[in-house]
C-alpha positions as CSV (number, residue, x, y, z in Angstrom):
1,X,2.5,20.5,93.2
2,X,5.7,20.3,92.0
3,X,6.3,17.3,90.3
4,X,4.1,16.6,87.3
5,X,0.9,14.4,86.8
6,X,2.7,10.4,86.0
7,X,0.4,7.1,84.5
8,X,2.2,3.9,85.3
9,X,1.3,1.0,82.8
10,X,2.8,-2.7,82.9
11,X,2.8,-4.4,79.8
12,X,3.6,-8.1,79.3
13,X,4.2,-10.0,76.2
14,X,6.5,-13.5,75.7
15,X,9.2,-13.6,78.8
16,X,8.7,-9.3,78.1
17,X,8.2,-7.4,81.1
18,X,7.5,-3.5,80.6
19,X,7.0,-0.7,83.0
20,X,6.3,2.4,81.3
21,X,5.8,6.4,82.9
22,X,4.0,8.9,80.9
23,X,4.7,12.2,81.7
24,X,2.6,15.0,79.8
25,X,6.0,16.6,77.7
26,X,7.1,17.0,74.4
27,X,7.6,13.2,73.0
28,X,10.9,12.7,75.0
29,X,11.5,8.9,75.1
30,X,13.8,7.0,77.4
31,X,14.2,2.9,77.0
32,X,16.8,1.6,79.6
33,X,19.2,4.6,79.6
34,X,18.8,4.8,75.5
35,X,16.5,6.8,73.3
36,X,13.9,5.0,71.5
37,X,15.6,4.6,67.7
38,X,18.8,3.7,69.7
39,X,16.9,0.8,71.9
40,X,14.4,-0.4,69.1
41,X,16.7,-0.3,65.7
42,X,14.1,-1.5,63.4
43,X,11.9,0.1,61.9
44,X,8.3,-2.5,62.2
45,X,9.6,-2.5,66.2
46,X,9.3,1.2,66.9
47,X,5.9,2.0,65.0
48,X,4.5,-0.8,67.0
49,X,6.1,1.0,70.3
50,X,4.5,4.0,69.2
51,X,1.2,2.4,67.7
52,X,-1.1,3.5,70.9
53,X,-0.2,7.2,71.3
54,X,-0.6,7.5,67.2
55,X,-4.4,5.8,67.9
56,X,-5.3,7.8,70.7
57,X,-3.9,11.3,68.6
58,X,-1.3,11.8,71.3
59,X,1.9,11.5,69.7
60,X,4.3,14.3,70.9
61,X,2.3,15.3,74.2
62,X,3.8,12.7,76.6
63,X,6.8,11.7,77.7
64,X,8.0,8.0,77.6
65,X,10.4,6.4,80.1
66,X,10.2,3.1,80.2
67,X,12.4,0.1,81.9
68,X,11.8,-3.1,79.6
69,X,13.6,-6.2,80.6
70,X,13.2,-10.2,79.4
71,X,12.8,-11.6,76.3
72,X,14.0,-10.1,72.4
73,X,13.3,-7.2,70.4
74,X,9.5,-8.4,69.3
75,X,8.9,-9.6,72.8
76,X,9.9,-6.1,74.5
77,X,8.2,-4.0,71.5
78,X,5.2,-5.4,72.0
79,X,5.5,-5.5,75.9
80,X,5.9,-1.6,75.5
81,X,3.1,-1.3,73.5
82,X,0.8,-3.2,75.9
83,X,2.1,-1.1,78.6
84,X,1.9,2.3,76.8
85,X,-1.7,1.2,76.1
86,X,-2.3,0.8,79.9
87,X,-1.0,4.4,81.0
88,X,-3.2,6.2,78.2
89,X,-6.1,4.4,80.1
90,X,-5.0,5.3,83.2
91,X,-4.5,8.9,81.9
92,X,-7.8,9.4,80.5
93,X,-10.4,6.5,80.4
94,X,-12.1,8.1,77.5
95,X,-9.3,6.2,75.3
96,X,-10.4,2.6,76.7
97,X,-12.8,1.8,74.2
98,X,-10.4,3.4,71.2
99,X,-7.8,1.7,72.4
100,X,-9.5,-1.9,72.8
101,X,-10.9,-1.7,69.6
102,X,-7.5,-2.0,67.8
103,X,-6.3,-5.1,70.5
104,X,-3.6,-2.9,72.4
105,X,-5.4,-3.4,76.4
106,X,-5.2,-7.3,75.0
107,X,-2.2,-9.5,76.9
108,X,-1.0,-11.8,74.3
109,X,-0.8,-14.7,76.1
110,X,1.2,-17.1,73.7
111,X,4.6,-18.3,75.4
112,X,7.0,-20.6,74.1
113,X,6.0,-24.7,74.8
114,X,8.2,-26.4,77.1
115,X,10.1,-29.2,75.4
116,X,8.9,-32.7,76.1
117,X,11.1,-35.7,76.9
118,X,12.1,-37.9,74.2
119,X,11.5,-35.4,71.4
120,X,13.7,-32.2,70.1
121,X,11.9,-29.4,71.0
122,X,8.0,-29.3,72.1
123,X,6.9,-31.3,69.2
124,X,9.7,-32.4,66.9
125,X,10.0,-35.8,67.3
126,X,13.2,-38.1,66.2
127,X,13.0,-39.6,62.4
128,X,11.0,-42.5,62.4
129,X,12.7,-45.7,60.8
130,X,11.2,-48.3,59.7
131,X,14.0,-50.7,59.6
C-alpha cells in the first residue's frame, strides 16, 4: 500500500469547524496552506492545538494537516484540539480513556446567545429611568 495509514477527526467548538488528518510523520503541521506558528500566533493558542498529542506522548510522530474554518483564533484552537483528540482515538483507542480524562473527546457546547428584541445584546437591557 502505497499511501500511508490517515485518522480523520472533526472537531467543533463556537461557529469553529475543524477537519484534521494525522498522518504517522515527523511533526509536520499544515493549517490552511500555513504552518502552525504562522496560523496560530499566540502562544496559549498553539499549546492548546498541541495539548492532545503532548497527553497521549505523541508529539513529533504524526503529521497534522488540518482545514479549520469559522469563527476566531480561540474558537478554531480549540476546534483543532477537539478534532486532534478525535483522530488519536481513531488511531489507537487505547488513548480514549487518557484522553477523556483531561476533557479533550468533550464538545464544548457554549455558543453565543442570540440577541433579543428590545434589549442590546442577549441580555443588556436599555437604562431604566425613573422619570
Amino acid at each position: 500500500m502505497s499511501e500511508l495509514a490517515t485518522y480523520r477527526g472533526t472537531g467543533k467548538r463556537k461557529t469553529s469547524v475543524a477537519r484534521v488528518i494525522l498522518r504517522p510523520g515527523d511533526g509536520a503541521t499544515w493549517f490552511n496552506g500555513r504552518t502552525l506558528e504562522d496560523y496560530f500566533p499566540r502562544a496559549s493558542h498553539r499549546t492548546q492545538v498541541l495539548a492532545p498529542l503532548r497527553v497521549a506522548g505523541l508529539e513529533g510522530t504524526y503529521d497534522l494537516r488540518v482545514r479549520v474554518h469559522g469563527g476566531g483564533p480561540s474558537g478554531q484552537a480549540g476546534a483543532v484540539r477537539h478534532g486532534v483528540a478525535r483522530a488519536l482515538v481513531e488511531a489507537d483507542p487505547e488513548l480514549r480513556t487518557v484522553l477523556k480524562r483531561e476533557g479533550f473527546l468533550a464538545r464544548d457546547s457554549r455558543i453565543v446567545e442570540r440577541k433579543k428584541a428590545g434589549l442590546h445584546k442577549a441580555r443588556k437591557a436599555p437604562q431604566f429611568s425613573k422619570r
